[in-house]
Steps between C-alpha positions, in 0.01 A plus 500: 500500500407645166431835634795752445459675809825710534693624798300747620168620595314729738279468749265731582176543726270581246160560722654796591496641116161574315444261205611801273755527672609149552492473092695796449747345725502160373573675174806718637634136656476357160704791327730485789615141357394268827326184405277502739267692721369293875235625688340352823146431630342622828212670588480691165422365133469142417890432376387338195229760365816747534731273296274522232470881498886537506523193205316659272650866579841387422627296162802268652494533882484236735210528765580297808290495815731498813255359589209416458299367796418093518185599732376715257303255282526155431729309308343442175407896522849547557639303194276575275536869575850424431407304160329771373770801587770286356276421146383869480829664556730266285626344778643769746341446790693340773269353815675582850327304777483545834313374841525890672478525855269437777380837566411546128374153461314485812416791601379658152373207304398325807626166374694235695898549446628136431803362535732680247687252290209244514220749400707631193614152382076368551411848262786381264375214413161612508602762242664236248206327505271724407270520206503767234232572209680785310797526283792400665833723475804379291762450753362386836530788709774500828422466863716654776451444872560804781724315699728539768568214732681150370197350496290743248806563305560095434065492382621770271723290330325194504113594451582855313728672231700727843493718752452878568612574867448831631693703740799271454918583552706357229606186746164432467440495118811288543351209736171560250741383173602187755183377528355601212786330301586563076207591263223632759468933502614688814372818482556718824357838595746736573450849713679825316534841625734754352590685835834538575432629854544222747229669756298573229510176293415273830221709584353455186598138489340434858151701317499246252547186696306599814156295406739160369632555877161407618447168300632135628590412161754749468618487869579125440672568231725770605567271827643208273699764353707553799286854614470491891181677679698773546573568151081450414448750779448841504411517117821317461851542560737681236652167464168378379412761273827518327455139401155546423501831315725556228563868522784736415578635150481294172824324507397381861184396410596280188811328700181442742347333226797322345510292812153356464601405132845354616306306794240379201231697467425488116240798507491790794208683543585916626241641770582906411497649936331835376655836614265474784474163579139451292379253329563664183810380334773801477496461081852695524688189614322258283609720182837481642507152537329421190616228306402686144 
């Protein structure tokens, strides 16, 4: 990996920002000192068309879909997308890929949700062999796989350049750097809420996590982990959330997040809880935690 992505980055859900706004945020993130900025696709803009907005709004930030959707177009449409981000922006843009969830897969796109691990590795290899007519970018541009299970995180290391599992606990990321083995990025994402309040911090924490609670993906996941039903009941037990959620003041949250980097993580991504459990990163925590 040629691409110096640094420690730390944030994660943010950037449909809920206007394009002004989402620039003027990137930009803030940039001064801030993180090297790089994730954002996810759903039912809002195409993930790619966004990564170009916030490229050419910022001079030196990383833009790194977590992630972008493998039923959202094809693979050639996919790589080339990719091919083109990378060459325009001097090489930092960093593709996250991801199969999503039935509901999202099935029910919005009205597609057929394959088999996980077999469908990504079949668009893998469809994407290396595409075609493309149009100036290629220096450095050939990284590929990271949303992945959670043994399975998806062992295609990661053989078929991509890592992994970016979401809603992870640090014995997680540390299983991840086990299968993943030396030289392959783990990049986690990490929830943060400064809220010292127990009551107050869980509440939030179980507003933030509620719609993952809904989605198989996750539920297996948290299952391997050792999480019983009643811990993913009930918007999830304070067990769950304090594992989940890294919340408390600042030197809580960054011995939180030494202990992805000490179970291998080599970049963590920081999901800001806002004040009121929004979408809208709390910005106070992120300058606090900035690595700048």
């Amino acid at each position: 990996m040629t691409m110096k992505l640094g420690k730390l980055g944030v994660w943010a859900a950037m449909d809920a920002m206007t394009a002004v706004e989402g620039a003027a945020f990137a930009k803030r993130v940039e001064g801030w000192g993180y090297a790089a900025l994730w954002l996810p696709e759903s039912r809002g803009r195409n993930v790619l068309v966004h990564s170009s907005w916030l490229l050419a709004n910022t001079t030196k930030l990383i833009v790194a879909p977590g992630i972008a959707n493998i039923y959202a177009r094809d693979p050639m449409a996919m790589v080339n997308g990719q091919r083109a981000l990378a060459e325009q922006s001097g090489g930092r843009f960093l593709l996250g890929l991801g199969v999503s969830h039935v509901p999202s897969v099935e029910g919005l796109r009205g597609h057929v949700y394959g088999k996980p691990v077999t469908t990504m590795r079949t668009y893998l290899d469809a994407m290396a062999a595409a075609p493309y007519g149009a100036p290629e970018p220096a450095k050939k541009p990284p590929t990271i796989l949303a992945a959670l299970g043994p399975r998806m995180l062992a295609l990661s290391a053989s078929h991509a350049d890592g992994a970016h599992p979401y809603n992870v606990t640090p014995e997680h990321t540390h299983e991840a750097r086990q299968i993943l083995g030396p030289g392959k990025l783990l990049c986690p994402e990490i929830w943060v809420l400064l809220e010292t309040d127990a009551a107050t911090a869980r509440a939030l924490g179980r507003q933030a996590l509620a719609n993952y609670l809904r989605l198989e993906n996750y539920l297996n996941n948290w299952r391997r982990l050792g999480f019983g039903d009643d811990d993913l009941a009930g918007g999830g037990s304070d067990r769950f959330i304090d594992e989940n959620v890294a919340w408390g003041d600042e030197t809580k949250i960054r011995a939180r997040l030494q202990q992805h980097w000490d179970a291998g993580a080599d970049h963590i991504c920081i999901q800001a809880i806002g004040p009121d459990g929004g979408r809208k990163p709390d910005e106070k925590v992120l300058e606090l935690l900035a690595p700048g």
